[in-house]
N, C-alpha and C positions, 0 to 999 in steps of 0.2 A: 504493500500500500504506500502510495504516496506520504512521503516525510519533508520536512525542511533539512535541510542538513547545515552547519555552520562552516564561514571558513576564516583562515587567517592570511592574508596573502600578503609578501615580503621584497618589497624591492629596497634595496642600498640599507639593508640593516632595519630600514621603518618598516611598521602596518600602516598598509594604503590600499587606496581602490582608484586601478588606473583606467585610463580608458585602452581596450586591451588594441583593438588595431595601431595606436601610438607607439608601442613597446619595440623600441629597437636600441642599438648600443648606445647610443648617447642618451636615451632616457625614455620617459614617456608624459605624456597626460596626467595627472594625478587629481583624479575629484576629491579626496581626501588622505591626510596624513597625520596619524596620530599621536598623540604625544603617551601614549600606552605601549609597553613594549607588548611580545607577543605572549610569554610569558602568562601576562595578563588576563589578555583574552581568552588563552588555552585554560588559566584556573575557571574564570567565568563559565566556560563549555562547561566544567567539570562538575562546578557547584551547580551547575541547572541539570544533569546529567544528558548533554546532548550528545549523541551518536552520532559517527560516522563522517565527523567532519574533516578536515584535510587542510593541515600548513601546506602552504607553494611558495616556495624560492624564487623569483622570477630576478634572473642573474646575479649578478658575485656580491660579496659583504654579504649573506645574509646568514652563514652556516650556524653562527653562536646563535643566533635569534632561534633557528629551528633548533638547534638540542636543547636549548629552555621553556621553550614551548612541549618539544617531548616528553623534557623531565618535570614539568607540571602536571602536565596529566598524561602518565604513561596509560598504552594502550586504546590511550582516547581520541588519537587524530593521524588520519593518513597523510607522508608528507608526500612530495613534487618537486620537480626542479631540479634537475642535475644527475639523477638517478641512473646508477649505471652497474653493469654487474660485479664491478669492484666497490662498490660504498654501501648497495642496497642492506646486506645483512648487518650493517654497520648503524643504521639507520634503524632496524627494528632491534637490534640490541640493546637502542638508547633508547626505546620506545614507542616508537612508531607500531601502530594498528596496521600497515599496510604501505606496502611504497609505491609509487603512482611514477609511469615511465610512459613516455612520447619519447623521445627523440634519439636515446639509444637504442630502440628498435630498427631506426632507420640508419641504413647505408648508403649514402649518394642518392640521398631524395628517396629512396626504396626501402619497405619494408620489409626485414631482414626475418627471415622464419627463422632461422640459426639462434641468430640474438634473444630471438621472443624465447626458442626453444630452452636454449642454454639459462636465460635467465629465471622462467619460471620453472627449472629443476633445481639452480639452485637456493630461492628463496622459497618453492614450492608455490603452486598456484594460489592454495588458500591466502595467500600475503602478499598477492598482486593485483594491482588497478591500473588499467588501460586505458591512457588517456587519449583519448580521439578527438581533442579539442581541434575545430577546422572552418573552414569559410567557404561559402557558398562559393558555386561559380555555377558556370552556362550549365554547365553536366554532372549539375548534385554537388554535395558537400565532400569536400576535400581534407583530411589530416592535415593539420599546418603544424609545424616544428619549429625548434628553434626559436623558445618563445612566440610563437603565433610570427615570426617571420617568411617564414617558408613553408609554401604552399605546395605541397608534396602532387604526385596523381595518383594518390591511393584515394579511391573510393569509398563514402560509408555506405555501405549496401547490406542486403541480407545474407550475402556470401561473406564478404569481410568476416559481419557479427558472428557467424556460425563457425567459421575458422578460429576465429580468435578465441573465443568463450571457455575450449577446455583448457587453455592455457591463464587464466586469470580467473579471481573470484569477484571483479564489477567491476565497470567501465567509469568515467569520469569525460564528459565531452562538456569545454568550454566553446560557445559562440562564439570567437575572434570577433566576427563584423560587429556584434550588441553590445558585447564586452563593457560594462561600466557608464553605457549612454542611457542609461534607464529611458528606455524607448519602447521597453516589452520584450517578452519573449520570441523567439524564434520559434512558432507554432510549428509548422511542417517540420522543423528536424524535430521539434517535441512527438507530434503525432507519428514520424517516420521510427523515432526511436523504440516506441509504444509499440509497432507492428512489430521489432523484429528483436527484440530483448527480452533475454531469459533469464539472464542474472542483474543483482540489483544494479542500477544503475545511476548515476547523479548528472541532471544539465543546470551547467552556469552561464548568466549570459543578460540583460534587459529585464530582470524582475524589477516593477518597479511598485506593487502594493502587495498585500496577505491574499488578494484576491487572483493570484498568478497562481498561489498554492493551489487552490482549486479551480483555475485554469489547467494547470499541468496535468493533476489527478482526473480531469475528464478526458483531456484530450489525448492521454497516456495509457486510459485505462486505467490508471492506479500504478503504473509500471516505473513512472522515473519521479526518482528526486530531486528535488529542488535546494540550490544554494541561493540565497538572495546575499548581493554584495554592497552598490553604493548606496542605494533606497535604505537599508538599516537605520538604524537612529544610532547604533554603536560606532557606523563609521561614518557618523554625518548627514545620513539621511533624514529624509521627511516620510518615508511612502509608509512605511512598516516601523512597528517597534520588537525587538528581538520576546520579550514577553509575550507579544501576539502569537510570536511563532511557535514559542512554547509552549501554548496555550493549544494552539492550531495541532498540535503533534500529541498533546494530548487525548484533544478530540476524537482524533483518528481512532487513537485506540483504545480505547471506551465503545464507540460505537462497530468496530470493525464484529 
């Protein structure tokens, strides 16, 4: 059933919510930047007891950030960012719920079966998230790497999901194009994602009130999660307050 899920996202050492198609080496867009480290936030998830949420490293400076958010609340938050099969177990030994990989799967723009293979035997599948964060174009949604700068030709189709799935225990797909414009969701990859996903799943990307929650959960079926980013009140938003959400995740399951 559809959940909120929370997240921490980490550029140059701060928690901020950028606008995610801006994100390249010299910097990005930033709708918010907080004077909280992550630490913080990670206790906050902990004392509300929220699941299944995810630090993302979004380039260099930010490794001490993510192992104090891990060591806050261990077991509580899957991280991202930089994830490769030399660090990965390095990363759930400090605490990490799960490690969340894009871009060392891929080889020269290509995704690498070897890579995926080799790295879900070594952390095991139970402890791996797939991130297929990508951007629209003429012919479906595309994998973007490299921080959402590179725009792979890997397709997210029903073949993709089916391949990939015994290799991981959920997916994580960020909108690139919505990323951080509170504009909405990206309905079609929501509804496309809801057709062809089996294990749980989380989309980030244009939420911009509580009522995207049950957006999702209709047009989903009930199938994908929901991260809400700059709309929060925690990182500056107006649309939503994280209470709501909490609230909202309760509901769920009371009445399921």
């Amino acid at each position: 059933m559809t959940a909120f899920r929370p997240c921490i996202d980490l550029h140059e050492g701060k928690v901020k919510q950028i606008v995610g198609s801006t994100l390249s080496d010299s910097g990005a867009d930033t709708n918010f930047e907080s004077e909280y480290t992550a630490a913080h936030y990670a206790d906050l998830y902990k004392k509300l007891n929220l699941q299944g949420g995810h630090v993302i490293s979004l380039g260099a400076n930010n490794q001490q950030a993510v192992l104090n958010a891990l060591s806050t609340y261990p077991k509580g938050l899957q991280v991202g960012g930089g994830i490769t099969i030399v660090n990965a177990q390095t990363y759930l030994d400090a605490g990490a719920s799960k490690v969340i990989v894009t871009s060392h799967l891929f080889e020269n723009d290509e995704l690498s079966w070897d890579r995926l293979s080799n790295l879900s035997s070594e952390v095991g599948a139970h402890n791996l998230v797939i991130d297929l964060s990508c951007r629209r174009t003429n012919t479906g949604w595309m994998v973007a790497t490299n921080r959402w700068q590179t725009t792979t030709d890997t397709l997210i189709d029903a073949q993709l999901i089916n391949q990939l799935q015994p290799y991981c225990a959920e997916f994580l797909i960020h909108s690139a194009d919505v990323e951080g414009l509170q504009a909405g969701i990206d309905r079609d990859l929501v509804s496309l994602l809801g057709q062809m996903v089996s294990i749980p799943t989380t989309y980030a990307g244009g939420a911009t009130s509580l009522n995207d929650l049950d957006l999702v959960k209709i047009i989903s079926e009930g199938k994908i999660d929901l991260t809400i980013g700059s709309a929060l009140d925690i990182f500056g938003g107006t649309g939503v307050a994280l209470n709501e959400c909490v609230e909202w995740n309760l509901n769920q399951r009371t009445s399921d």
